[in-house]
C-alpha angles and dihedrals in degrees: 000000000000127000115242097204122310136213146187125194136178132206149157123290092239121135087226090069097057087080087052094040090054088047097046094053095046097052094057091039082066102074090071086051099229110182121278087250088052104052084040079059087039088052094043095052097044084055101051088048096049091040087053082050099046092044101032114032112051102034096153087052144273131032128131130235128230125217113193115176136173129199135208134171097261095037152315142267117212131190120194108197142194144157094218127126093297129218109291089201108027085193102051095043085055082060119124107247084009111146143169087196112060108157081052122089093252126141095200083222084121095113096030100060090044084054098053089047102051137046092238142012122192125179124207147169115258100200121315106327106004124100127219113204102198115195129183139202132198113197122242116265098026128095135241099229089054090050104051088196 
């Protein structure tokens, strides 16, 4: 499978850049022309992981995120990357109504509405503490035995 074009880009954990990061995904999403549903899935998904980093992963203050994507004709695959404090338990945080911040208004919904959106979530460790959050979608109309994604 050949890659389409690639990026990386790193910014600031602030919650006034999850608007940018979820325009700036989509944007480049659009030179494979996915459908408009599936760069609205793409968008949804890219929010709830930068918001889980902004919120999450630098409590004491001040850390980036990192957003690495590669694009192919029949999908993408997204990381969203950051050297915060890191998951403890990667399943009970992917639990529904799951949260570390409980007197916040939080839902805990963040990875499972990532995981209705996209074809795949994958949560790693980025170092010792970070977390990667690696999403992938398929386009619609292609199969996944021909994409080999």
């Amino acid at each position: 499978m050949k890659t389409i074009n690639e990026m990386e880009i790193t910014f600031k954990a602030l919650s006034v850049n999850e608007g940018f990061a979820r325009a700036l995904v989509a944007a480049f999403c659009v030179q494979a022309n996915p459908s408009l549903d599936e760069i609205t899935d793409i968008k949804t998904a890219v929010s709830e992981a930068v918001t889980n980093a902004v919120v999450h992963a630098y409590p004491l203050g001040d850390g980036d995120i990192t957003i690495k994507i590669k694009l192919y004709s029949c999908g993408v695959y997204i990381d969203i990357c950051d050297n915060g404090i890191g998951i403890e338990d990667f399943e009970k945080a992917r639990e529904p109504f799951y949260t570390s911040k409980p007197d916040e208004e939080r839902s805990g919904m963040g990875f499972t509405v990532m995981e209705s959106f996209m074809d795949e979530v994958e949560l790693k460790r980025n170092g010792k503490n970070g977390l990667i959050v690696h999403m992938e979608k398929i386009f619609k109309g292609v199969s996944e035995d021909a994409v080999g994604m």
